[in-house]
C-alpha positions in Angstrom: -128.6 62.9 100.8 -129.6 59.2 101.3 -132.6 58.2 103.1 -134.2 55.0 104.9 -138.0 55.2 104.9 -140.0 53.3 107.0 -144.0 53.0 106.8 -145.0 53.1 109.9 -149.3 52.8 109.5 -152.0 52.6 106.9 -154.6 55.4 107.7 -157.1 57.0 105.5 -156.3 60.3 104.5 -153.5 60.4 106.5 -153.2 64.4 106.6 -150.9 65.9 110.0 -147.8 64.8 111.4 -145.8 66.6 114.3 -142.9 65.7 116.5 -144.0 64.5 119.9 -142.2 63.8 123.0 -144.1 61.2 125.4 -143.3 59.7 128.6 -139.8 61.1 127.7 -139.8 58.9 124.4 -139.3 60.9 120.9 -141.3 60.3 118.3 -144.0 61.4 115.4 -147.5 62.0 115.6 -149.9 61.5 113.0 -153.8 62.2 112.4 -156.5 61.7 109.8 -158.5 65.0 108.1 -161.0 62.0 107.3 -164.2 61.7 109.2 -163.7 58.9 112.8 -160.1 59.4 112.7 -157.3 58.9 114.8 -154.2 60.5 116.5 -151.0 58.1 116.7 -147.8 59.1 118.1 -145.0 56.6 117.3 -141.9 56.5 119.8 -139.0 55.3 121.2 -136.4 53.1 119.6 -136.9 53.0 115.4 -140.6 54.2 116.2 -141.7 50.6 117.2 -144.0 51.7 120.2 -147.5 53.0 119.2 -149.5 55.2 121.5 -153.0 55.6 120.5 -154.0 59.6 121.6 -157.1 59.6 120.5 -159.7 57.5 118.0 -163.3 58.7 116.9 -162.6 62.2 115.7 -161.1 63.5 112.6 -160.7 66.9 110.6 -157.7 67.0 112.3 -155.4 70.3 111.2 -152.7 70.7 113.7 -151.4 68.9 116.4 -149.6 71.3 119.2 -147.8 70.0 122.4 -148.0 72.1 125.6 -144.6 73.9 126.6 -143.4 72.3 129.4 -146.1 69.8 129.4 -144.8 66.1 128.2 -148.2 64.6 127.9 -150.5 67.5 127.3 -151.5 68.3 123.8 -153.9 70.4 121.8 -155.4 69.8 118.5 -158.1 70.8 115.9 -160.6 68.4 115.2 -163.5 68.2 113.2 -162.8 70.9 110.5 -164.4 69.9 107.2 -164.3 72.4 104.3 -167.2 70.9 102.9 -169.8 71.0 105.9 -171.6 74.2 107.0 -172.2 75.6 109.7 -168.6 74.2 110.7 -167.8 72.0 113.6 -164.3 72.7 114.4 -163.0 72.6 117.7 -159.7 73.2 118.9 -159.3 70.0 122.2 -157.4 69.5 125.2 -155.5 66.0 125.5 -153.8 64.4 128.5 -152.4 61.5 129.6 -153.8 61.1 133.0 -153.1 57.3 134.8 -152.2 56.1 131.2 -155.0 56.8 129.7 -155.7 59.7 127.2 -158.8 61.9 128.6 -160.0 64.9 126.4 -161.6 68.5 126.7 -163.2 70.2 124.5 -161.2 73.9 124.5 -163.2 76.0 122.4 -165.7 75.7 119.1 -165.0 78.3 116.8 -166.0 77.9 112.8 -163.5 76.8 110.2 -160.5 76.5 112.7 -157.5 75.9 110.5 -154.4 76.6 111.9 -153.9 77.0 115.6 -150.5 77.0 117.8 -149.5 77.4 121.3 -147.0 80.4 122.0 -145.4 81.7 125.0 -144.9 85.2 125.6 -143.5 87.1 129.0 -144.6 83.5 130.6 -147.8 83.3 129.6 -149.1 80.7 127.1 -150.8 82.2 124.3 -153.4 79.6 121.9 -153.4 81.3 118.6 -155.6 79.9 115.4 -156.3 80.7 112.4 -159.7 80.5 110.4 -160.3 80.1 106.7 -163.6 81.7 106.3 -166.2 83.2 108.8 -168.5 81.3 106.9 -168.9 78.9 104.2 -172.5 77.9 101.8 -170.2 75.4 100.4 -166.3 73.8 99.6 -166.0 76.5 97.1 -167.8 79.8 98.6 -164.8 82.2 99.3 -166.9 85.4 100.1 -166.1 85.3 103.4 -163.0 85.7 104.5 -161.2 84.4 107.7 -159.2 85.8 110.9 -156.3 85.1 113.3 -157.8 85.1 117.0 -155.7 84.7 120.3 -156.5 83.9 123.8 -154.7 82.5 127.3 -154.2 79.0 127.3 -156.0 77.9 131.3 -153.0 77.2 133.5 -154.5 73.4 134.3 -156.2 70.8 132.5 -159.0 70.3 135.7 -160.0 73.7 135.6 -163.3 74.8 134.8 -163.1 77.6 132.3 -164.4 79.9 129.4 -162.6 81.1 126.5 -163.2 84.2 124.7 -160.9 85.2 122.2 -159.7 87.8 121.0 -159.8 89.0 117.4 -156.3 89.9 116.0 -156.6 90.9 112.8 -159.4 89.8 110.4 -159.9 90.0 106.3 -157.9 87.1 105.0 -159.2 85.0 102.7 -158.2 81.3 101.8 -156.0 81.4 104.4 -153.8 78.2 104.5 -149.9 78.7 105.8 -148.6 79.5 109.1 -145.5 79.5 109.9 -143.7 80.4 113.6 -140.2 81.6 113.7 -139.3 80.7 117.5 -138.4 84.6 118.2 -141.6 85.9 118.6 -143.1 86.6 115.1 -145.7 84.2 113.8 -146.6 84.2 110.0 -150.3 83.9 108.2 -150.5 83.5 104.7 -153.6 83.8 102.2 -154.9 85.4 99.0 -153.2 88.7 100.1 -150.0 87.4 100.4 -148.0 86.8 104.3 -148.8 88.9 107.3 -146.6 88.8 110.0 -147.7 89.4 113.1 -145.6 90.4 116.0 -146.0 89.0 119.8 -145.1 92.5 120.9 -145.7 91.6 125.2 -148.5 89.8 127.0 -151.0 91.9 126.2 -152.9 90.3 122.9 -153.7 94.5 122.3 -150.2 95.5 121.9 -149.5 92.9 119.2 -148.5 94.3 115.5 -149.4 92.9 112.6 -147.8 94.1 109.1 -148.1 92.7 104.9 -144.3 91.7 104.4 -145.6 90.3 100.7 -148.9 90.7 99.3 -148.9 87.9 96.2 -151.0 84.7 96.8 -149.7 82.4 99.1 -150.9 78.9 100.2 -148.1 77.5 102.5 -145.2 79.9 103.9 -141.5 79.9 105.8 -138.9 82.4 106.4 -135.1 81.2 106.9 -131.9 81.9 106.2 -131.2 79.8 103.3 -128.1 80.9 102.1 -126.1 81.7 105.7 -126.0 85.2 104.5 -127.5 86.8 107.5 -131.0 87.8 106.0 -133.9 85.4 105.9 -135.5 84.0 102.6 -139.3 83.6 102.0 -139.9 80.1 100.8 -143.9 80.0 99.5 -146.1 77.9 97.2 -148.1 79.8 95.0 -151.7 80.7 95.3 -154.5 78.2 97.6 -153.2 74.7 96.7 -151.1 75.8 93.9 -148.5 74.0 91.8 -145.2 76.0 92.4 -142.8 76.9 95.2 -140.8 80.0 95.3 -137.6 80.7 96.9 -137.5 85.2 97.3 -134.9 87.3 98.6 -135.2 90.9 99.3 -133.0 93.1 97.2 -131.5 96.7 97.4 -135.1 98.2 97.4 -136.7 96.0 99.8 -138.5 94.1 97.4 -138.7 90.2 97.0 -136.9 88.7 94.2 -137.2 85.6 92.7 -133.9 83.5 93.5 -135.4 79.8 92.6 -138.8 78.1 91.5 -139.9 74.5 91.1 -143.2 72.9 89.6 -141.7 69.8 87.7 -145.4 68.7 87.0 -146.5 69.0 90.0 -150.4 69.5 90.9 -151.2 70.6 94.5 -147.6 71.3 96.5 -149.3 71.3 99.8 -146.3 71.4 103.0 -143.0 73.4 103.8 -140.5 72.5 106.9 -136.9 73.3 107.1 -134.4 71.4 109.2 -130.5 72.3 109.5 -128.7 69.2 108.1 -124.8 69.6 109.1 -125.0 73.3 109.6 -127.0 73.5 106.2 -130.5 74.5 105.8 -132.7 72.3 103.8 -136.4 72.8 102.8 -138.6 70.0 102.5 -141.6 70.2 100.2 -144.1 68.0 100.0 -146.2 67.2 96.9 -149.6 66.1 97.1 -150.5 65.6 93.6 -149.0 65.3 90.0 -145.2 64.0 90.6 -146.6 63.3 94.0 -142.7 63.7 95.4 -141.0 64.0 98.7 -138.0 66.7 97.9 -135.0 68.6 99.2 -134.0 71.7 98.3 -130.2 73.3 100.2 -128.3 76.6 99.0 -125.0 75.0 97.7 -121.7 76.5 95.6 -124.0 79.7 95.3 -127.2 78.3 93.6 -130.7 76.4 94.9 -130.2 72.5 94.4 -133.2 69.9 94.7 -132.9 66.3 95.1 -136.0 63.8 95.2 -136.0 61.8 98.2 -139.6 59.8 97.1 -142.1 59.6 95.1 -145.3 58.5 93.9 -147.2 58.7 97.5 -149.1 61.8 97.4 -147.7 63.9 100.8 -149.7 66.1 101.8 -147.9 67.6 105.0 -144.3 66.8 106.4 -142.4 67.9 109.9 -138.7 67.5 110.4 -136.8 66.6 113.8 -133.4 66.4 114.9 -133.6 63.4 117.8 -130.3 62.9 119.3 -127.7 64.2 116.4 -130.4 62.0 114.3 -132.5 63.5 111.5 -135.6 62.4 110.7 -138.7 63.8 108.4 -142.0 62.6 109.4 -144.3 62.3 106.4 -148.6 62.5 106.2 -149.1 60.7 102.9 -152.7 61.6 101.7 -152.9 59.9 98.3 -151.9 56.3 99.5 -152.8 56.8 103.0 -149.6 55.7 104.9 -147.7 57.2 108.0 -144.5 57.3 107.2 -140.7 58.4 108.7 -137.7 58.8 107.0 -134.1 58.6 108.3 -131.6 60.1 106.9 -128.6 57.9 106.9 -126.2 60.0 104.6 -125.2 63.3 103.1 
C-alpha cells in the first residue's frame, strides 16, 4: 500500500482525531489533551478549509457527532489524569448562524471514553470513566465504570442529566470499541467486557467478560473473511504489544499474530476495509514511534510501515467517496495529519 501524507496543523499534544461531516463537507477533526486547546475539523476538497469548533478547552478524549445531526457534536473536555478532584465534562457543540455555541452536558469525574448510540430510536450517551477517584497520575485504587443516559432531543432545551450506572469495577480502563450492531466494548485491567444494548431500557442491557487478560486499546473484526470475528488488543494500560486472537475449538482465544518491534506505548486501533480487505491500523506513540498496517493475506498476518518517527498517539480511518483516508493525532511532534492512500 502507498500513501500521500499531508500535515495538515501544528498543535500541542495533538491527541483525538475523528471523521466529521460539516455543512455537508467530509473531513477530519482533531483536538488537543493539552491544557487551552482546540477542536479543528478540516473539510472539503484535499482538506484545505479549516473550521475552528472550538478554542480554550482541552483534555479532549473523544469527539462524537450526533446521528442525524450535521453540525451537532459532543465531546469530552477537560480530563486530566494528573489533577484531582477531576474536571471532566462531556459538552454539547452546535453550529448555530455560523458560529459554534457550546453547553456544558454533564460533569462527571475522570470521563474517558464516551459515544453516542442509538437504540429502538432513542439516542443513548454512553462514557466511560477511568477511576472514581484519583490522589494522583499513578493511584489506581479506584476503579472506574461505564454509565449511560438519554441524549435531550434539542440543543435549546433546558435539562438535567442523571445517569445511570451500568456496570462498575474496571480499573485502568482505556479501549472502547463499538461494533455498529449493537454491542459496545470496554476494555481494562480485567481484560474486554462487552456490553449488549439489549432495547431502550438502559436496565435490560447485558454486560459479559469475553476475555479477561489486560487490555489497553481493543477491536473485534473479521480479519480473515472467515465468518468469525478476531480480537485485535494491545497489551496491558499503555503497553508495548498488539495481539491478533482467534477463538478455537474450546472457545478460547488463541494467539494468531503479535507485534512489538521496539515499540514503547502502542496507544490506537481502527480498522477500515481496503478493496474488500480488512486492514488494522495501529498507532505507535513511543519507541519506533510508527504509523502501521496489518491485512490477513495468502493465510498469514502481514504488516507494512506506512510512517514513522512522529509519535501517534490515536488514528481514525474513513472511506470518503471510494477514497480512503486515515486521519492521524501525532502526540510526540505535535502535528495533525491525513494520509491518502493512493495505491495497493
Amino acid at each position: 500500500m502507498k500513501f500521500v501524507k499531508k500535515n495538515l496543523v501544528e498543535m500541542e499534544r495533538c491527541y483525538t482525531v475523528e471523521p466529521v461531516n460539516i455543512d455537508n463537507k467530509n473531513g477530519f477533526a482533531f483536538a488537543s489533551d493539552g491544557e487551552s486547546g482546540k477542536g479543528i475539523a478540516f473539510l472539503g476538497n484535499n482538506f484545505e478549509e479549516k473550521e475552528i469548533i472550538w478554542e480554550n478547552a482541552g483534555g479532549c478524549m473523544s469527539i462524537r457527532q450526533i446521528p442525524d445531526k450535521q453540525n451537532e457534536f459532543l465531546t469530552i473536555h477537560e480530563f486530566y489524569l494528573k489533577k484531582s478532584p477531576s474536571l471532566s465534562k462531556i459538552v454539547w457543540l452546535k453550529k448555530i448562524n455560523d458560529t459554534w455555541v457550546k453547553k456544558d452536558l454533564i460533569h462527571f469525574p475522570f470521563i474517558h471514553r464516551m459515544d453516542i448510540v442509538e437504540v429502538d430510536n432513542v439516542k443513548f450517551v454512553v462514557f466511560a470513566t477511568i477511576s472514581l477517584f484519583k490522589k494522583n497520575k499513578e493511584d489506581w485504587e479506584l476503579p472506574g465504570a461505564v454509565y449511560a443516559f438519554e441524549l435531550p432531543k434539542d440543543y435549546s432545551e433546558s435539562f438535567y442529566i442523571n445517569p445511570k450506572l451500568v456496570f462498575e469495577g474496571l480499573y485502568k480502563n482505556h479501549g472502547y470499541f463499538n461494533n455498529g450492531k449493537g454491542q459496545l466494548y470496554f476494555s481494562g485491567a480485567q481484560g474486554v467486557v462487552e456490553l449488549d444494548l439489549i432495547d431502550s431500557h438502559i436496565e435490560n442491557w447485558k454486560i459479559s467478560t469475553i476475555y479477561n487478560e489486560p487490555t489497553s486499546d481493543v477491536l473485534l473484526y473479521d480479519l480473515d473473511k472467515d465468518g468469525k470475528k478476531e480480537l485485535v488488543k494491545i497489551d496491558d494500560f499503555h503497553g508495548n504489544t498488539v495481539r491478533i486472537l482467534k477463538k478455537n475449538k474450546k472457545n478460547e482465544y488463541e494467539e494468531q499474530y503479535i507485534y512489538s518491534n521496539g515499540a514503547e506505548i502502542i496507544h490506537g486501533l481502527s480498522v477500515i476495509e481496503i478493496e474488500e480487505t480488512p486492514v488494522v491500523i495501529v498507532s505507535v506513540r513511543k519507541g519506533t514511534a510508527e504509523l502501521i498496517a496489518i491485512q490477513f493475506v495468502d493465510g498469514e498476518y502481514e504488516k507494512e510501515v506506512i510512517d514513522s518517527g512522529f509519535g501517534p498517539i490515536n488514528v481514525s480511518t474513513a472511506n470518503f467517496e471510494d477514497k480512503i483516508y486515515i486521519g492521524v493525532a501525532n502526540h510526540t511532534t505535535d502535528k495533525a495529519s491525513i494520509y491518502k492512500l493512493i495505491d495497493n
